[in-house]
N, C-alpha and C positions, 0 to 999 in steps of 0.2 A: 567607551561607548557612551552617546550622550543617551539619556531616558527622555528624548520626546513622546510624546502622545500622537499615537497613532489614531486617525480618525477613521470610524468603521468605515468598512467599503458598503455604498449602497448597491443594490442589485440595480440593474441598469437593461435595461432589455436594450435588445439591439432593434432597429429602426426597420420595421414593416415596409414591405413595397407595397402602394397603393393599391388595393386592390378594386376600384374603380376603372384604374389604369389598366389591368392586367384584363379585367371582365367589356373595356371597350375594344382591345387589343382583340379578344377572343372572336367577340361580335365582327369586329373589322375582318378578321379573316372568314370568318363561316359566311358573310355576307357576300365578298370577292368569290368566295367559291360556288356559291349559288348561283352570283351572275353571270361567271362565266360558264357554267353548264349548262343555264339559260340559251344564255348567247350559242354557247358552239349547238344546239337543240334547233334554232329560231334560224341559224345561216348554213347550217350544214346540206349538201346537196342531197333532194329528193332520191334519194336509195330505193330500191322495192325488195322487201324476202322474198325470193321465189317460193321460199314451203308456204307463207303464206298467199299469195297470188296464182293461181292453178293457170293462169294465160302467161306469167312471167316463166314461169317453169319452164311452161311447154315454148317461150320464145329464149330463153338459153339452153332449153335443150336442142330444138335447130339450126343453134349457129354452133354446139358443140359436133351435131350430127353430119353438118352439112362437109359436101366431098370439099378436099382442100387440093391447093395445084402439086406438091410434092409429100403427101399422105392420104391417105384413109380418109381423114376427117380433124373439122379446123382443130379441135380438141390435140388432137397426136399432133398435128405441126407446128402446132405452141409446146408441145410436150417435146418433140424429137428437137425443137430450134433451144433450149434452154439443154436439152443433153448435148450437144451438139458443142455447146459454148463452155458448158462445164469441163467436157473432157477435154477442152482447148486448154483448159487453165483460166477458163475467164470465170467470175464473180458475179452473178445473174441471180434475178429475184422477179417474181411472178406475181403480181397482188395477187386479190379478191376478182374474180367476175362479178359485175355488177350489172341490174339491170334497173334501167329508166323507165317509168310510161311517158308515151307521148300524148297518144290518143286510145281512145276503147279498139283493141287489138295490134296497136301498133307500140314496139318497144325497141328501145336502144341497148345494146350487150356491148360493153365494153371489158378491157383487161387492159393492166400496165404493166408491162414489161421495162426493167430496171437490167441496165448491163455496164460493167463498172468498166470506163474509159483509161486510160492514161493518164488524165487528171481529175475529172468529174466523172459520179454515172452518165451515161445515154439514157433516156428515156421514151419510148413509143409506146403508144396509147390505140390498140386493138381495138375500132370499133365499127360494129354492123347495126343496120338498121331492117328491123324484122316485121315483118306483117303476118303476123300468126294464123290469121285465116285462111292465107291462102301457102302457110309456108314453106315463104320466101324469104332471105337474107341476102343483103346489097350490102357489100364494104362503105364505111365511109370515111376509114382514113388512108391515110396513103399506106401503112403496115398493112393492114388488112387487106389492102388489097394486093399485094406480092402474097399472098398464103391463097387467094382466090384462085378459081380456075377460068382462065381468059374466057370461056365461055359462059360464067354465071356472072361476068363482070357487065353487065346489062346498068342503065343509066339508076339513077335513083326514083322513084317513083314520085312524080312530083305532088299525088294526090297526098300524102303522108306529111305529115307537118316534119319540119326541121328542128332536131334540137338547140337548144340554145344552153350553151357551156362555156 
């Protein structure tokens, strides 16, 4: 063995990640996430809670109430047509009812119905357009109106503004 001279090891840190880098990286994200809650907040479709709205209430409670062509009430024949489909074996899904203002006593009730095809879901979109003062609920898509009773299928009132969707 040769007797070289060993030179001390110095301590040596290991190399920091910038932490400027790290604190804009952070900024960059909480930033994105701001804007977009922003955003989905600022384009999201006019919604109404019924608990808060006492004329929205009472205009989804007349299109749950109102008679249907093969039930009780439109309510059960979205209820009986998704039991209906389950016990076929099909894959169905019900949103949220949702309701629109249009005007002071006039509101749109809608519902999505999802039912899973052979390769994509089907989707129909349940809606009525309600005049709560006097009411009344007029179908306004073509689903809605196969759950109507030929007799309440009366034209749309043309005094009532038309949604725009």
């Amino acid at each position: 063995m040769t007797d070289q001279p060993v030179a001390p090891l110095s301590p040596v840190a290991p190399p920091r990640p910038s932490r400027s880098w790290a604190a804009a990286l952070h900024y960059a994200v909480f930033a994105a996430l701001l804007l977009g809650g922003a955003l989905y907040l600022w384009l999201k479709p006019p919604m109404i809670n019924p608990v808060t709205d006492p004329q929205a209430a009472k205009a989804l409670a007349i299109v749950h109430t109102h008679r249907a062509k093969h039930a009780p009430t439109l309510l059960q024949a979205v209820n009986e047509m998704v039991h209906v489909r389950e016990s076929a074996g099909k894959k169905v899904r019900v949103g949220e009812w949702h309701v629109e203002k249009q005007a002071e006593g006039h509101y749109v009730v809608k519902v999505m119905f999802r039912e899973q095809g052979t390769r994509n879901w089907i989707e129909r979109e349940y809606s009525w357009q309600v005049d709560v003062a006097r009411g009344k609920a007029h179908a306004l898509s073509m689903p809605s109106i196969d759950l109507m009773r030929d007799e309440d299928l009366a034209p749309v009132d043309s005094t009532m503004p038309m949604p725009v969707s």
